[in-house]
C-alpha positions, 0 to 999 in steps of 0.5 A: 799428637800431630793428625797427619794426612792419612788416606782415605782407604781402607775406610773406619779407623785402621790400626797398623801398629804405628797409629790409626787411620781414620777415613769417614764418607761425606759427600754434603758435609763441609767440615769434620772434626775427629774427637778422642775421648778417654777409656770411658767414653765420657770425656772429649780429650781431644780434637783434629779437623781432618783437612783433607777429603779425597772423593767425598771421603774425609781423612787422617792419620794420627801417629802413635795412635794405640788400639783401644783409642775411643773416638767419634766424629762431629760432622759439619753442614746443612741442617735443613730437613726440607733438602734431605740434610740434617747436620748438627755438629753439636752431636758426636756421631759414632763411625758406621764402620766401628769395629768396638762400640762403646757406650749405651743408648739411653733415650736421653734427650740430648740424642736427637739432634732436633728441638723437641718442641720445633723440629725444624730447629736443630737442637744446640744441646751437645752430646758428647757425655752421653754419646755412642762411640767407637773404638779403634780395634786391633785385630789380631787372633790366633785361628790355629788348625781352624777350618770352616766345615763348608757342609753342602746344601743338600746336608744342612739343617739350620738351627735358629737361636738366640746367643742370650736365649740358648743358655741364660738357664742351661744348668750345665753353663758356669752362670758367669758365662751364662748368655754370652758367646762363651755360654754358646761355646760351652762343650755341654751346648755343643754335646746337645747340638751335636747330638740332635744332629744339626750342621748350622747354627742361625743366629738372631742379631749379633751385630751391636743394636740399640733398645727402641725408644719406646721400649725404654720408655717402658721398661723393655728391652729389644730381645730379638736385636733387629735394631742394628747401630753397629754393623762391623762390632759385635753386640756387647750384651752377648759378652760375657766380661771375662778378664782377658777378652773382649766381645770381639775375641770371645765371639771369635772363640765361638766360632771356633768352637762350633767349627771343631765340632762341624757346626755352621755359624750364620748371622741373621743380618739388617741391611733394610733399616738402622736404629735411627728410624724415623724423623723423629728418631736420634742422631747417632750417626748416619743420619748426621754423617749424610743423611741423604745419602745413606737413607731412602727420603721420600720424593717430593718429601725428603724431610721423610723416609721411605718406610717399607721395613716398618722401622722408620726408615730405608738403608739406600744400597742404590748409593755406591758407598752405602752398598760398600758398607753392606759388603765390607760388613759382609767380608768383614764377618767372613774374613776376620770373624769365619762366619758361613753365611747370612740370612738377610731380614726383610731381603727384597728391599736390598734389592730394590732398584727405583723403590722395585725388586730386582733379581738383578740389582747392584747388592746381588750382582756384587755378591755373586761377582765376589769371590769371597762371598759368593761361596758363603750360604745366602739365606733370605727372608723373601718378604718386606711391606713394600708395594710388591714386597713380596718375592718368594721364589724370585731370588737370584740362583745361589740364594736359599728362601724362607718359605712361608708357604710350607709353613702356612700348609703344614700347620693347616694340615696337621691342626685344622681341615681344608688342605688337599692332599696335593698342596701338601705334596707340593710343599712336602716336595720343596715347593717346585712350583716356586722353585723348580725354575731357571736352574734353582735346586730343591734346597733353595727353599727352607721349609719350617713351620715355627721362627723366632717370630711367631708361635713356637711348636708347643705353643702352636698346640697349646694356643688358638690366641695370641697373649702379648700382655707382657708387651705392654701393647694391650694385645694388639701386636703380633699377628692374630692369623697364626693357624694354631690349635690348642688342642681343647684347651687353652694354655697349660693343660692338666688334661691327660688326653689334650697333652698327648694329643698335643706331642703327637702333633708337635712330633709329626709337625717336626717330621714333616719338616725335617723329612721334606725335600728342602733345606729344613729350619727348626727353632731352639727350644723346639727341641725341648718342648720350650713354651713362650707362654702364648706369645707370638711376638716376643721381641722384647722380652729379655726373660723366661718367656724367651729363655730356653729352660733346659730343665723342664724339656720333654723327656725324649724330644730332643733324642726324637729330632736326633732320630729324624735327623740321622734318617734324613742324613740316610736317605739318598733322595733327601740329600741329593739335591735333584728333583723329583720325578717319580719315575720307575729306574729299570729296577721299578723303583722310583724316587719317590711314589705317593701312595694312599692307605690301601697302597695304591698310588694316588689319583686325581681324586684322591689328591683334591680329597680335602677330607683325605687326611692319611697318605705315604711317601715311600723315597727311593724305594727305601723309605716309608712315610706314613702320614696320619693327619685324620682324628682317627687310626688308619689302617695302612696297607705295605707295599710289597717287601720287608719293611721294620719300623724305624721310628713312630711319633707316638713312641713304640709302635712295632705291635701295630706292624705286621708283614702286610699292615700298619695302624698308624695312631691319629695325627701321627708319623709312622716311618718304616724302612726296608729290611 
């Protein structure tokens, strides 16, 4: 083969029947060579010096290229550390922009591209036997009668899950399938989401990601996938190797699944750090492509990333090209791969304009400025350990945000004391204090109480201490601040009395989500009564601690969120996407009315009571919340009308309903409606 000019758009390698153009951005490199290896990766068969750059972008054209070419790149310059450069042609870089990555990182030495005894020095060691590299892809896929099912805000319920996690031991999913996005897309995966009544789908990391070094040294693995190397390829693990797909097919049949049942894909994305991290992190392919372009260095001390993700380094989205790889990743996994949305982890450092957050930085301007991803769900994790890292309810309009406030409250005033019932209220009515500003509706808060970081809901009531042993870090990782309770008890429990107290308070925590005004967010496996035995930082447990085991779920959980969530779906002020105003119609109805349990609207007093543990939120008129976080029944008085019950956190309650009154058991839920 002859490398022929090519040109330097679209970048990557783009196969286009005829060959494959390769286009590479380098604006300190002065020299770069294009290897080929063969189908394992191993073997360097072949290597082109792409002569030609046109604005910093290094290019060539190899006709008769086939898909599937294995290849990546030695790139040519300074290595000097102390001018942000480190350049080292003795390593094979993959290309940030692969759309198949082949290979696996393994910690050898031979993958960091200084000296380990003198890293000043730059290691002459080559790497190409054991190097990540890309593979040209072709994309065609047949979407047929495909169509996204586009379900507006105000009707979302996001479902946050684990490709491996949700079915390693589902009973139902064939075990050769089993962790992988065709066990994700099994029809009895899909029966049980569609019978709990979720519309999206969140899923942890699916972007290709690397095992932390540390980790492998001792003897984990990153679970969680919030290592990303490959922006553009699919994690290979998810795959479940079947004859006749790849990873990127059979992901793509994932998502096409989900939409025929009218369920949301949305990935949850890392554009704040790569998987290089820090200094002393290895070589694989930014960090020797151009490093000082792509990373945040320190000023004064560009031989040292900025560090406010706490993974060693910073992606730079204040570089134009940097900012056009986070975008065409993002069109990337719209356009070719039908995914409906976001959620961007650690979101503020994306937009940090001079190391501060600006709701009007480049990366936002050039998302609401898209006319593809401007229509896509954009949900934000509105936090980083920056200075000022902290930005909930200061995203742009058309963003959704995380809302650590809900959760902190909830899990305060269902498990301990000192929560006044006028925080609850302002959490329960989708923060507006945060929110209720500059033309920013209800559903731009995600109100939960358990995410994959953290406790999940059974352990939040089976645990007052975090136990991370299995981490291999002594206990110290994970957060010690985690506003749980285990009910008398810690761990499991044979105790008749702590495990019903235990449900009631998982049951009404879930309600409460799942009825406030908001976009709610549950977590897989909450569902079930899925324990992670105790460990709130689970990241690097690829086992039972994270594995949904659908055989042990509580019997009637899911068929209770199911319930939850068709009552949500059912009440016209949950879905309307307008604020509440508590104001009586001409009818004397009002949207919604916060009432105490004799039945009178709540006072000044009444709403500071940090002893008051028991309200009612009637919505519309229609709808009847009683809320019973107090030790002990409550007597509550009905407001005036016909009211049966519709659904009780502690099974059957109808004997506790009469025309005027309703017990509500302690910690509990009670919802009536009128008849």
């Amino acid at each position: 083969m002859k490398l022929e000019e090519g040109t330097p758009y679209p970048l990557g390698a783009t196969f286009d029947g005829d060959g494959v153009n390769f286009a590479l951005f380098s604006e300190y490199a002065t020299r770069v060579e294009l290897c080929l290896f063969d189908a394992s990766g191993v073997n360097e068969a072949a290597r082109f010096e792409l002569t030609e750059c046109s604005n910093s972008i290094w290019h060539g054209y190899l006709p008769d290229a086939p898909a599937g070419l294995v290849y990546g790149y030695r790139v040519h310059g300074p290595y000097a550390p102390q001018q942000g450069h480190r350049f080292n042609p003795n390593k094979v870089l993959l290309d940030p922009y692969a759309r198949a990555i082949v290979g696996e990182f393994t910690n050898d030495p031979r993958s960091f591209g200084y000296q380990e005894d003198q890293p000043a020095l730059l290691d002459p060691i080559d790497n190409a036997a054991i190097a990540l590299k890309g593979k040209v892809v072709a994309e065609l896929y047949d979407w047929g009668s495909e169509k996204a099912p586009r379900i507006p805000w105000v009707e979302t319920v996001v479902y946050e899950a684990h490709v491996r996690g949700m079915t390693m031991l589902h009973p139902d999913v064939p075990e050769d399938i089993r962790g992988s996005y065709a066990g994700l897309a099994h029809p009895a995966v899909l029966a049980h989401l569609k019978k709990i009544g979720i519309t999206a789908i969140e899923l942890l990391p699916v972007h290709f990601f690397i095992d932390e070094s540390h980790l492998l040294r001792q003897g984990l693995s990153n679970y969680w996938g919030y290592n990303s190397l490959g922006f553009f390829a699919p994690e290979t693990h998810y795959w479940s190797g079947r004859e006749g797909t790849t990873p990127l097919s059979e992901f793509r049949d994932m998502v096409k699944a989900l939409h025929a049942v009218g369920i949301e894909v949305l990935l949850d994305v890392v554009f704040n750090h790569t998987a290089e991290s820090s200094d002393m992190g290895p070589t694989l392919s930014w960090r020797g492509i151009d490093n000082a372009n792509y990373y945040v260095l320190r000023t004064g001390q560009l031989d040292q990333y900025e560090n406010w993700t706490g993974c060693g380094n910073v992606l730079n989205l204040s570089h134009p090209r940097v900012l056009q790889m986070v975008m065409d990743s993002l069109r990337y996994w719209v356009s070719q791969c039908h995914v409906d949305g976001f959620r961007f982890d650690l979101a503020p450092i994306l937009g940090r304009v001079d190391h501060h957050f600006s709701p009007q930085a480049p990366f936002f301007i050039a998302i609401q400025q898209d006319p593809l991803l401007s229509g896509v769900k954009l949900i934000a994790e509105p936090w980083d350990i920056g200075n000022g890292g902290y930005q909930l309810g200061h995203f742009p309009n058309g963003w959704v945000e995380w809302s650590d406030q809900f959760r902190d409250v909830m899990r305060k005033f269902w498990l301990h004391d000192g929560v006044h019932r006028a925080l609850f209220a302002q959490r329960f009515a989708a923060s507006s204090d945060s929110f209720h500003r500059q033309g920013r509706r209800p559903v731009s808060v995600v109100n939960f109480i358990c995410a994959h970081d953290g406790f999940n809901l059974r352990d939040m009531v089976s645990y007052n201490h975090k136990h991370n042993q299995a981490n291999k870090e002594h206990n110290r990782d994970g957060h010690n601040h985690n506003l749980s309770w285990n009910c008398g008890e810690e761990g499991p429990s044979k105790d008749a009395g702590v495990n019903i107290l235990r449900l009631r308070s998982l049951k009404a925590m879930l309600a409460t989500v799942l009825l406030a005004q908001g976009t709610p967010m549950f977590l897989a496996g909450d569902e079930l009564g899925h324990t992670q035995q105790g460990n709130n930082n689970a990241y690097c447990q690829d086992n039972e601690i994270n594995w949904l085991n659908w055989e042990k779920a509580e019997p009637g959980l899911a068929e209770y969120v199911g319930e939850l969530i068709a009552i949500r779906k059912s009440c016209a002020v949950l879905i309307s996407g307008r604020w509440w105003t508590g104001i009586h119609d001409e009818w004397g109805r009002a949207d919604v009315e916060w009432l105490n349990p004799s039945g009178a609207p709540l006072h000044s007093h009444d709403w500071q009571d940090a002893g008051g543990r028991a309200m009612m939120i009637q919505l519309d008129g229609r709808l009847l919340i009683m809320i019973n976080a107090s030790a002990h029944q409550v007597h509550f008085r009905l407001p005036a009308g016909m009211w049966c019950l519709r659904l009780a956190s502690t099974g059957d309650a109808e004997s506790a309903i009469n025309p005027h009154d309703c017990r509500v058991a302690a910690r509990s839920v009670t919802i009536l409606e009128s008849s």
